[in-house]
VEXPANU-926722 format. One record per residue (C-alpha): z, x, y. Coordinates in steps of 0.1 Angstrom, whole numbers, padded with zeros to 4 digits, always signed. Example, Ala and Ser with C-alpha at 12.3 -4.5 7.8 and 13.67 -1.06 7.14 Angstrom:
2
+0078+0123-0045;+0071+0137-0011;
REM end
This chain:
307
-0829-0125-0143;-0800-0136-0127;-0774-0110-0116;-0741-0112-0137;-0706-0122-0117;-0685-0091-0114;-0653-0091-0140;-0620-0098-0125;-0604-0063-0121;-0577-0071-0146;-0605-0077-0170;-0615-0040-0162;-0583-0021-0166;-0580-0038-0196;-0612-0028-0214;-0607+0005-0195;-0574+0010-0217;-0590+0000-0250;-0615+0022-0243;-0593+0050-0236;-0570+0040-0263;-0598+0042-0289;-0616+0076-0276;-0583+0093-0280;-0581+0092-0317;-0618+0107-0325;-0605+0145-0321;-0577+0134-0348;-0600+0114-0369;-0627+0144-0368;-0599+0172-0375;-0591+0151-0404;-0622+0148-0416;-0625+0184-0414;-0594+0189-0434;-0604+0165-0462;-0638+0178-0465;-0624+0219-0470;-0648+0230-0444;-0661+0233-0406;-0685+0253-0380;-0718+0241-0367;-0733+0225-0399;-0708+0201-0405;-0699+0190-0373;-0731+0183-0372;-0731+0160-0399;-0700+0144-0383;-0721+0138-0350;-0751+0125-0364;-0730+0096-0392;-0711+0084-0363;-0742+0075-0344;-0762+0064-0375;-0736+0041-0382;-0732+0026-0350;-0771+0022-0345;-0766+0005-0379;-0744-0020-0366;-0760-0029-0333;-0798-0028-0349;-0793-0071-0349;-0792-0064-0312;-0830-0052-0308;-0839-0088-0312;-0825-0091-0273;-0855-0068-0262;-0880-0099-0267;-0891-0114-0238;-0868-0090-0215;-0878-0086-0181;-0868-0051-0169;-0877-0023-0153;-0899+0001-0172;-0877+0033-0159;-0841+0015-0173;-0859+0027-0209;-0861+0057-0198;-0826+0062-0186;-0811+0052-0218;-0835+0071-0237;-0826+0100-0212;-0785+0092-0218;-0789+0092-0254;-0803+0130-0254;-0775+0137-0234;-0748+0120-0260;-0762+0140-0291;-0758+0171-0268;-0719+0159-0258;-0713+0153-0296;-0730+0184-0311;-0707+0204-0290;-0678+0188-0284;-0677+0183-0320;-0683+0216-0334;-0653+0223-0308;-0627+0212-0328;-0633+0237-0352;-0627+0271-0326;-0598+0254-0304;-0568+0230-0307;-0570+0193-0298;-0549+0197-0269;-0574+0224-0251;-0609+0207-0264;-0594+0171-0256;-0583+0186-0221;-0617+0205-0214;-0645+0176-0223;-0625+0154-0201;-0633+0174-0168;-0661+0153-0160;-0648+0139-0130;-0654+0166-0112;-0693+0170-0124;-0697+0126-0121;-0684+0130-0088;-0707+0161-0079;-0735+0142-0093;-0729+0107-0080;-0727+0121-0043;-0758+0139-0045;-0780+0120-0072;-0763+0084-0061;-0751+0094-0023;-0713+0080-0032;-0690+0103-0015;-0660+0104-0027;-0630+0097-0002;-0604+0117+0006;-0580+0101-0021;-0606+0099-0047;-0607+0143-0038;-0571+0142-0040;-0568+0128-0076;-0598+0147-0090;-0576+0178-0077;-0542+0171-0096;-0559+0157-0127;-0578+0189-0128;-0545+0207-0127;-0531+0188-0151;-0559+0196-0169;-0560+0233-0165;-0521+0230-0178;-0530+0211-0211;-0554+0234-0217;-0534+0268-0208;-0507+0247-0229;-0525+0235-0258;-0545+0274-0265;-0503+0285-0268;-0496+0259-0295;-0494+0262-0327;-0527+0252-0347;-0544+0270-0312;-0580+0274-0337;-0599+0301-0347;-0620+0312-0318;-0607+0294-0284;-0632+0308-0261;-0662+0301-0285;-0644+0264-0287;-0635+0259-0250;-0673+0267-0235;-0687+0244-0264;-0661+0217-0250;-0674+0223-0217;-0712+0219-0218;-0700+0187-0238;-0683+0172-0205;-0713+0180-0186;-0735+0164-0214;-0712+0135-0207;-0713+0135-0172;-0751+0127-0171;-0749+0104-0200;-0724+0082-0183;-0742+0081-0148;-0776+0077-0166;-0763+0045-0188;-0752+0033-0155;-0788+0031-0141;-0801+0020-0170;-0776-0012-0166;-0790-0016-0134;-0823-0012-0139;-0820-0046-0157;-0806-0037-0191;-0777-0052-0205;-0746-0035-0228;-0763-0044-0259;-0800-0031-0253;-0785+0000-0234;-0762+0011-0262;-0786+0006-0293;-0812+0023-0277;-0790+0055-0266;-0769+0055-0298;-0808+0053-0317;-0823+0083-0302;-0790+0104-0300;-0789+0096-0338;-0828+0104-0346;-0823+0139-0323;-0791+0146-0348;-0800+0134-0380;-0821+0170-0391;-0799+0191-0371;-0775+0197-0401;-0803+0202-0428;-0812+0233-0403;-0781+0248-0411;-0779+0241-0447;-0753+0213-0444;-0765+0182-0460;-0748+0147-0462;-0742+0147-0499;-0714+0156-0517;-0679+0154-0498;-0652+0141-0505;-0648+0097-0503;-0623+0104-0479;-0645+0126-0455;-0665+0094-0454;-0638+0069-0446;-0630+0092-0416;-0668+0091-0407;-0662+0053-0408;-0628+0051-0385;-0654+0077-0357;-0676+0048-0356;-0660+0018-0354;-0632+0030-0331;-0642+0058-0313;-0679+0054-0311;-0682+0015-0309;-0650-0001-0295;-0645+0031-0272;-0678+0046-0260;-0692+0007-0257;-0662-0004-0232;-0668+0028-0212;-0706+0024-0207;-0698-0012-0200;-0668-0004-0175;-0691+0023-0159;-0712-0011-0147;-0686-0025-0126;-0668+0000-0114;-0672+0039-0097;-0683+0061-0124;-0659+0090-0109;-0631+0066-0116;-0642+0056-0154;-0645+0093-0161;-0610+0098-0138;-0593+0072-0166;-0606+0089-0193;-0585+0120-0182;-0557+0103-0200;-0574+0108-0230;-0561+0146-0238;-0528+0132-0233;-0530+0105-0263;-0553+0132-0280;-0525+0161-0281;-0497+0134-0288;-0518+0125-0319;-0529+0163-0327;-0485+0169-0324;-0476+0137-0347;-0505+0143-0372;-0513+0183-0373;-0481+0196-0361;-0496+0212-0328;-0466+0211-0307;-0478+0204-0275;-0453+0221-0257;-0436+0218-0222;-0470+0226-0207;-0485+0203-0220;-0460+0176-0219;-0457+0191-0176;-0498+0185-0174;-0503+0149-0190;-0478+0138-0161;-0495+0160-0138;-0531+0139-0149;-0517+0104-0155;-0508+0111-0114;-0538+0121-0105;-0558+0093-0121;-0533+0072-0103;-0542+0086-0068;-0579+0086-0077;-0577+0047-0086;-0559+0037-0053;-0582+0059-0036;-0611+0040-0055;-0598+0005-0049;-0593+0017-0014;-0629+0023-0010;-0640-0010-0023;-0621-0030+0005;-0636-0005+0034;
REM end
């Protein structure tokens, strides 16, 4: 198999944007599906997380024709296997966060994987970051610490913020190790295609009980909770998740999940325009704060790249 040429790094940025573009509307498109359905907690966001997956699986399954004939490594298999136990984690939490804590504070708190890819990429990968790359994982983590003071103070804050912020959490760490094991798996030998059918498939298998273990089945709601499902998959899941995992090929890890730090900021500008959760001067003060940082951490980046 022949290596592929590396993407010109406008080609990139540019899938980089659409894929931050289209992850920023899942917290609105969930909440939403929330609202129209007349309920929430564990069971539902459940069913939320598991449709989304389903649905893209659905979609790709043409793709497992690709996995004829492919010569790879046995072990890239087992790293997208591995990064889709990891998704269904990420979703089953970060999901069921919405319900305890505003977009603003969730959006904020799943997006502080940065600082665990970078962790994990020096010690699992042996890329140390530079002193930029530091620098910008610093002020976007600041910025990030203001959303999320600022979004807990708005209006439409949630029911149970702590409850909802830890759940956030574990979801970025989930994240984390989904992102860097998709990485390996691409190159391992796998291409886009095979890697994300084969994650979203056993993320969606490990979620499809879960719900029926809470007495939450997938029957019964409203036609528009289902459209919503429908927008999670396409946008969010497909067009979003797919040109991360494929950006994550090309390019540092730390500075795919650095770029997706500008998703609380489109998130809480959403969550303002659709929910009425004013945002707020602190929040408005940390999305420049993090749109800086991301800055600093992709010249640092580049600036790595030409050493």
């Amino acid at each position: 198999m022949t290596a592929s040429a590396r993407p010109s790094p406008w080609k990139i940025g540019l899938i980089l944007l659409v894929g931050v573009l289209s992850v920023s509307a899942s917290a609105v498109f969930i909440r939403l599906a929330l609202q129209a359905a007349g309920t929430s907690g564990v069971g539902f966001s459940l069913v939320l997380a598991a449709s989304r997956l389903t649905i893209a699986s659905l979609i790709l399954a043409p793709t497992w024709k690709n996995f004829v004939g492919l010569k790879t490594q046995p072990r890239a298999y087992g790293f997208s296997i591995a990064a889709g136990v990891f998704l269904a984690i990420h979703f089953a939490t970060w999901i069921t966060s919405l319900s305890y804590t505003s977009i603003a504070a969730s959006a904020t708190l799943v997006t502080t994987n940065p600082v665990w890819v970078a962790l994990l990429s020096w010690l699992w990968l042996g890329e140390k970051p530079n002193k930029l790359t530091i620098a910008g994982i610093s002020v976007t983590l600041l910025g990030g610490g203001l959303v999320a003071l600022g979004g807990n103070a708005a209006i439409g804050a949630g029911s149970n913020p702590l409850l909802g912020n830890t759940l956030a959490l574990i979801g970025s760490w989930a994240v984390s190790l989904y992102f860097l094991l998709g990485r390996e798996a691409q190159r391992q030998g796998l291409t886009i295609a095979n890697h994300l059918v084969l994650t979203y498939t056993t993320a969606a298998l490990l979620l499809l009980p879960l719900p029926l273990l809470f007495g939450t089945g997938y029957s019964g709601y409203p036609i528009a909770v289902y459209g919503y499902i429908l927008l999670i998959a396409l946008f969010p899941q497909l067009i979003g998740h797919s040109s991360l995992n494929w950006a994550v090929r090309w390019v540092s890890p730390t500075l795919v999940t650095l770029t997706i730090l500008a998703e609380p900021v489109g998130s809480s500008l959403l969550g303002a325009i659709v929910f009425q959760e004013n945002p707020g001067s602190t929040v408005i003060l940390g999305a420049i704060v993090i749109l800086s940082g991301v800055a600093i951490a992709a010249f640092g980046s580049r600036s790595a790249q030409t050493e």
